[in-house]
C-alpha positions as CSV (number, residue, x, y, z in Angstrom):
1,X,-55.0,85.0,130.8
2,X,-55.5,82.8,128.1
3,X,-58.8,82.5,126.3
4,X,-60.7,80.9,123.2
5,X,-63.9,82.6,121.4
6,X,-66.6,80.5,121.5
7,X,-69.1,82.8,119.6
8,X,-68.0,85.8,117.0
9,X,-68.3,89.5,118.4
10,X,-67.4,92.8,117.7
11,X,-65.1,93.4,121.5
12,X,-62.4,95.8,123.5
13,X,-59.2,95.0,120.5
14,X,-57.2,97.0,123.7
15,X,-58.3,94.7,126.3
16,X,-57.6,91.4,123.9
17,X,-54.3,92.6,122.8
18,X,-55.6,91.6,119.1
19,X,-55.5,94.0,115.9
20,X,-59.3,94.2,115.9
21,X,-62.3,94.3,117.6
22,X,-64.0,91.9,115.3
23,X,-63.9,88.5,117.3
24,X,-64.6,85.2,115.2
25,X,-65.7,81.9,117.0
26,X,-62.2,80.0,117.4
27,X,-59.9,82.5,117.6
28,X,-57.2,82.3,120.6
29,X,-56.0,85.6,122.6
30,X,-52.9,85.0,125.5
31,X,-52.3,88.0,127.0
32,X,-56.1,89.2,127.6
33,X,-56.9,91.7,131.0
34,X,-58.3,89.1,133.8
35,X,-61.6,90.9,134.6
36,X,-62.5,91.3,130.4
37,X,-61.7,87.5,129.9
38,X,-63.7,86.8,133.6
39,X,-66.8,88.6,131.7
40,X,-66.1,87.1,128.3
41,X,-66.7,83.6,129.9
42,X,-69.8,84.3,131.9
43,X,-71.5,85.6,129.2
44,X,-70.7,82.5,127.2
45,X,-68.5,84.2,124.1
46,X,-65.1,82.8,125.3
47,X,-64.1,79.8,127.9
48,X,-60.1,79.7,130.1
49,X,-57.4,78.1,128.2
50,X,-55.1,77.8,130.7
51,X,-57.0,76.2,133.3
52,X,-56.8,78.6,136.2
53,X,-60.2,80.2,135.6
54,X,-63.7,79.3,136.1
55,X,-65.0,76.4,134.8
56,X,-65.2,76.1,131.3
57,X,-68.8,74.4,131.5
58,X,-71.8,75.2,133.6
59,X,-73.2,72.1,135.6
60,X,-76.8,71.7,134.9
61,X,-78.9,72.3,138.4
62,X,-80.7,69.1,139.8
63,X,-84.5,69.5,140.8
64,X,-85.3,68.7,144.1
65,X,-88.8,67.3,143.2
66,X,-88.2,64.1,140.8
67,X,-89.7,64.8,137.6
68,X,-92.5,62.0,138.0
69,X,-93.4,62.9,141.6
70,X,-94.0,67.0,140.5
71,X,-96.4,65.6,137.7
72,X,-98.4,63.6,140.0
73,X,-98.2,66.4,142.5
74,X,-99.9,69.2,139.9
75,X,-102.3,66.3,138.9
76,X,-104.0,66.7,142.7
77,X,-103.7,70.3,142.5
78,X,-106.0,70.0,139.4
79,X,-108.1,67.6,141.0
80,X,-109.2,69.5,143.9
81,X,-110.2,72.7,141.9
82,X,-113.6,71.4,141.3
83,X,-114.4,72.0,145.2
């Protein structure tokens, strides 16, 4: 599996297939074991090059509440505290 760093970190040099374990932000690796590079990219230090992993960007959750309707919904709950 191909991979990119996205962050520098000190990592498995066997597992990368690189000379060292000293990762910089940038750097490309080819022939990298499928469950290190699967790990690399959920903790955010490395995303798929070649396309056939996961996602290369999280997709930001959408509240269920709109944002104006929650603030108007904690301003009652503050309002009937006095009782």
């Amino acid at each position: 599996m191909k991979i990119k760093a996205l962050w520098g970190f000190v990592g498995n040099a066997e597992k990368l297939n690189a000379d060292s374990a000293t990762i910089r932000a940038g750097d490309t690796f080819d022939d990298v074991d499928k469950d290190y590079a699967m790990a690399l990219i959920g903790k955010g230090l490395a995303e798929a090059m070649d396309g056939k992993a996961a996602p290369k960007a999280d997709k930001q959750a959408k509240p269920d509440v709109p944002v104006k309707a929650a603030a108007s919904s904690n301003k009652q709950a503050k309002a009937g505290e006095g009782k």
